[in-house]
C-alpha positions, 0 to 999 in steps of 0.5 A: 178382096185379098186384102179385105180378106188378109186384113180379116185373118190379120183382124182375128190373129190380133184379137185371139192373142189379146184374148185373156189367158185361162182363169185357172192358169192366170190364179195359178200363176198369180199364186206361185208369184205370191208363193216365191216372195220372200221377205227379209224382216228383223233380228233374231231374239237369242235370249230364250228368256225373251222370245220374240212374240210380236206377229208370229208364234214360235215354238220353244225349239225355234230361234224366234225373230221379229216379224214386223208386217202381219202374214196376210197370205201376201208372200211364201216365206219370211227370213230373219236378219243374217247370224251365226250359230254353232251346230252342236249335233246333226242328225237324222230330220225328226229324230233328235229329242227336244230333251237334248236341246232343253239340256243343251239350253242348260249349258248355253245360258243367256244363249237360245238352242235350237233344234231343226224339225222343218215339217216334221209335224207337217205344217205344225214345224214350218220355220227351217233354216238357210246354208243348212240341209233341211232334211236333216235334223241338228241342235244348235245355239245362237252364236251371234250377229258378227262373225268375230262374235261367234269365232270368240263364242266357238271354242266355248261351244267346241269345249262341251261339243267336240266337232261343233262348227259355225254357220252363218243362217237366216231363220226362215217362215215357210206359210202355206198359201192355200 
């Protein structure tokens, strides 16, 4: 009778373990594996007379990349290949007007400019930027793919702004999956 009854409780043990987590638990945790995949796409397109337009629309202050798989609420975020930039101003998130990147544009031709708003019209401002602090703003300008590249564009930048410095980024999608 004790084994019967041991072997009972052991029975019940196994089949509460093998019973399903929660519903809820198991959609939240599926969602927030979905939300930390990331996606590493294409090159950048620094011309600003060319954006890239294929899947993704960007908008005139974002550096735009090739997004060669459609979003289907299937992952967080997508990231462009690796490049440099130099940033030519920091500043305060929302802060510095798309003027002074439209007149930067000026400067720079044949080079895309920039500017930082990560959520600054909430998910309106979804592309940010990585090796930066995103919540600060900043002007920037394409530099290049390699590092000798934008070391050589550097001291051109450096010329119309003192204090300008290199940075190695990705340009990151950030997609609201609910």
């Amino acid at each position: 009778m004790k084994r019967s009854v041991a072997l009972a409780v052991a029975l019940c043990a196994a089949l509460a373990h093998a019973q399903p987590k929660d519903e809820a638990e198991q959609d939240e945790a599926a969602q927030q594996a979905v939300a930390r995949k990331v996606v590493t796409q294409g090159e950048v397109c620094p011309d600003p007379q060319n954006p890239c337009v294929e899947v993704e629309r960007f908008k005139p202050n974002e550096l735009s990349f090739r997004i060669a798989s459609k979003f289907d609420f299937d992952r967080g975020q997508d990231r462009s290949a690796a490049f440099y930039a130099v940033i030519l101003k920091s500043g305060e998130l929302c802060r510095i007007p798309d003027e002074e990147r439209i007149a930067a544009q000026g400067r720079f031709e044949g080079r895309k400019v920039f500017l930082h708003r990560y959520f600054c019209e909430e998910f309106g401002d979804k592309v940010t930027y990585t090796n930066v602090n995103r919540k600060a703003g900043f002007l920037a300008v394409y530099a290049g793919r390699t590092e000798a590249e934008a070391r050589a564009f550097l001291a051109d930048a450096q010329a119309k702004y003192p204090g300008a410095n290199l940075r190695r980024m990705q340009v990151v999608v950030t997609y609201q999956l609910e």
